[in-house]
N, C-alpha and C positions, 0 to 999 in steps of 0.2 A: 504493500500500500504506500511506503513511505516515497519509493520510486517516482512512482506516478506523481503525487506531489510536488517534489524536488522538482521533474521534471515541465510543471505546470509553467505559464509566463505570467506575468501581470502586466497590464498597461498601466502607466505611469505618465503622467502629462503635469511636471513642477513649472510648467510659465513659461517653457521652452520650446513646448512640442512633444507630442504623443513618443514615449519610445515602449518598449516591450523589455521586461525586467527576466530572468528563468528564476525561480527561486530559492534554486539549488546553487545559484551563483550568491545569492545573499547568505542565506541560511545555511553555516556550516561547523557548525560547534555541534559538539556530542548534546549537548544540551537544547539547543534551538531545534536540532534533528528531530531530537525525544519528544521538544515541547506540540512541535509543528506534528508529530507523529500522532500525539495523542490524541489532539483535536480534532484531525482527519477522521481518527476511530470513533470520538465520541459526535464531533459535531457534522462531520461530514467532509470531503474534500475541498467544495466549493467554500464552505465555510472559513479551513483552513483559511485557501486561496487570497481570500478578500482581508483577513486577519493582517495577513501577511503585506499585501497591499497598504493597507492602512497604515501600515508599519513603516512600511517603505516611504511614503508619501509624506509621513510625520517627519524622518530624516531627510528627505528632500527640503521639505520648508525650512527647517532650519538650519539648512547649511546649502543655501541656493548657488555655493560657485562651484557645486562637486558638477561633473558629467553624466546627469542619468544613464544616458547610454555605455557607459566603463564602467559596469558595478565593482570590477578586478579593483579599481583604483579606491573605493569606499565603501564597499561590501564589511569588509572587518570591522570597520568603524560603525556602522549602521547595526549592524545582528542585533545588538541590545536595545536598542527601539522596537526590532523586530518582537524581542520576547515577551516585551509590556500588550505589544497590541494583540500575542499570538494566547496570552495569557490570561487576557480581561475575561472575565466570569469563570476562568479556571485553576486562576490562583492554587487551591487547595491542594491540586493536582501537581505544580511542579515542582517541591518541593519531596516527590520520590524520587526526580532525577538529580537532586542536589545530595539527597541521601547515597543514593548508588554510584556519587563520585563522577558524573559525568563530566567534561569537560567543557569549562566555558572559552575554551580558546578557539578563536575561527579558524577552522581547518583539521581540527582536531576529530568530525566526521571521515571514518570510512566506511563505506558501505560493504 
């Protein structure tokens, strides 16, 4: 399931112009894997998707001189906006991947 996800896009337009985000390009700590993992399983993919999205779109506002389109270049720096948005109403839940030692470091996924 996790695949699929990762391999989802998101459209992203910060005042630039429409680009296409993959999410597997932002999302890459053992921990943002987990988080985004579980959401899929409970809320649905699409749900994930749009989480994820909002997350991204949140780090774009606030840092308008990154390149939407180079996630390589700000992807590491973003993940953690990512986990707030990928985590709202599930809170309670990631707090088993902090237990089991997951890694908050970007890149720190391998599949």
């Amino acid at each position: 399931k996790i695949t699929s996800v990762l391999a989802l896009h998101v459209d992203v337009d910060p005042g630039k112009g429409k680009t296409m985000v993959r999410i597997g390009d932002v999302v890459t700590s053992e921990y943002g894997v987990g988080l985004l993992a579980d959401h899929a399983i409970h809320g649905g993919a699409g749900g994930a998707r749009d989480a994820t999205k909002k997350g991204i779109l949140a780090y774009l506002k606030e840092h308008p001189d990154v390149d939407a389109a180079s996630p390589a270049s700000w992807a590491a720096d973003a993940e953690q906006y990512l986990w707030d948005a990928i985590m709202a109403g599930w809170t309670d839940r990631a707090a088993a991947f902090i237990d089991a030692g997951c890694s908050k470091d970007a890149g720190s996924y391998v599949p």
